[in-house]
Structures are given as structure tokens and as C-alpha cells.
C-alpha positions as CSV (number, residue, x, y, z in Angstrom):
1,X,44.2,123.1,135.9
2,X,45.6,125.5,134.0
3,X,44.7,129.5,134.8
4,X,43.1,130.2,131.2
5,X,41.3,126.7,132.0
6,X,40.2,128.0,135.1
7,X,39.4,132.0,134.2
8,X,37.5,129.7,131.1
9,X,35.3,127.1,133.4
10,X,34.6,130.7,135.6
11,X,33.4,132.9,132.4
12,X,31.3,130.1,131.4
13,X,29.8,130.1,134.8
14,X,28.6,133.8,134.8
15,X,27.9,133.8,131.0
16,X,25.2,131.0,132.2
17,X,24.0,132.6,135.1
18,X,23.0,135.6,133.5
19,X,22.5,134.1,130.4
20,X,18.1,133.3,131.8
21,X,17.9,136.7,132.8
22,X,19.1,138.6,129.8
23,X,17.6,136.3,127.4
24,X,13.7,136.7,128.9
25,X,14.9,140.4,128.9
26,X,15.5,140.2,125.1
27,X,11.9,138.2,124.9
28,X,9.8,140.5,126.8
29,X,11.1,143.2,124.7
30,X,10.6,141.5,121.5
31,X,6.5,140.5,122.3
32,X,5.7,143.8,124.1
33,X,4.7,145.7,121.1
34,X,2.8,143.2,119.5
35,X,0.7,143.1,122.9
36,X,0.4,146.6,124.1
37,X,-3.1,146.4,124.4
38,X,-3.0,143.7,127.2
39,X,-2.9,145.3,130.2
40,X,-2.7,142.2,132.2
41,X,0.4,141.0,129.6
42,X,1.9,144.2,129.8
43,X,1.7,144.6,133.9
44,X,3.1,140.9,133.8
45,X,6.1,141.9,131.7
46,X,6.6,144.7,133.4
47,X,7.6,143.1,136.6
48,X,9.3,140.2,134.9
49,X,11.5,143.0,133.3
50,X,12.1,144.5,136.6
51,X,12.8,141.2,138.4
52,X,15.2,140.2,135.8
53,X,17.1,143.2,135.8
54,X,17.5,142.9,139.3
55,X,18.6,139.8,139.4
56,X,21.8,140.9,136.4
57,X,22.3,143.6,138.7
58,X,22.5,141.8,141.7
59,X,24.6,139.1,140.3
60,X,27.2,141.1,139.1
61,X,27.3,143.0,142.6
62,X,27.4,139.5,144.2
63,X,30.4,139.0,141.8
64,X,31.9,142.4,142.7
65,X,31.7,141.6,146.4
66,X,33.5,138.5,145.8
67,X,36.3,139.5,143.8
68,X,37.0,142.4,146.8
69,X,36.9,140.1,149.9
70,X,38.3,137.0,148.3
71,X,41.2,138.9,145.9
72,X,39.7,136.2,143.1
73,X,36.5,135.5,140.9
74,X,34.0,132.3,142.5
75,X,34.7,128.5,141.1
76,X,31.6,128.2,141.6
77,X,27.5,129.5,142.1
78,X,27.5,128.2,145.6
79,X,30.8,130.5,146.8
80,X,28.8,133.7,145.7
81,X,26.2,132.6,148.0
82,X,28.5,132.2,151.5
């Protein structure tokens, strides 16, 4: 495989994995004012918000990590979690 087919199949491997995350980001965001009055809804999104941030964050530092011990970026999901 060639290197841009390879830096390719890796971007579209993050770009996925924090595709969930960012996109129930952009969600919770969206219905939040129209539901400001739940309390239960708004708590609940709260969280979610949190935990999803996390997770982007975490990701990317998992990523970071990598790319200093290993000199490269991760084939695949399952090399980020060695």
C-alpha cells in the first residue's frame, strides 16, 4: 500500500472514531434550548456532553501517545488500545 493510501485508510479511522462523539455533541446542542425547562433532559445532556467530550479528548491523547512511543500514527483502533 501506498503512503497516501495508508495516511488515507488512518484519517478515515480517526475521522470515524470521533465522528459519534462530535456528532451527539452537535445534537445535544441543537435540542437543549428547545428543552431548558426539563431538568431531568437537561441533567441527562449535561453528562452526555461531558462524557463525550471526554471521550474526543481522550482519543486524541490516546493518539498523541501513540504517535510519541511508536514514531507513527495507529493502523488500527485496537493498536491505540495496547
Amino acid at each position: 500500500m501506498q503512503q497516501s493510501e495508508e495516511l488515507d485508510k488512518i484519517l478515515s479511522l480517526i475521522s470515524h472514531d470521533i465522528k459519534k462523539p462530535i456528532n451527539n455533541l452537535s445534537m445535544f446542542l441543537k435540542i437543549l434550548p428547545m428543552k431548558k425547562d426539563d431538568e431531568a433532559f437537561v441533567s441527562k445532556s449535561l453528562t452526555s456532553i461531558e462524557n463525550d467530550a471526554n471521550s474526543v479528548v481522550e482519543y486524541i491523547d490516546k493518539i498523541r501517545h501513540f504517535l510519541n512511543k511508536e514514531g507513527r500514527l495507529p493502523t488500527d483502533s485496537e493498536e491505540l488500545l495496547k
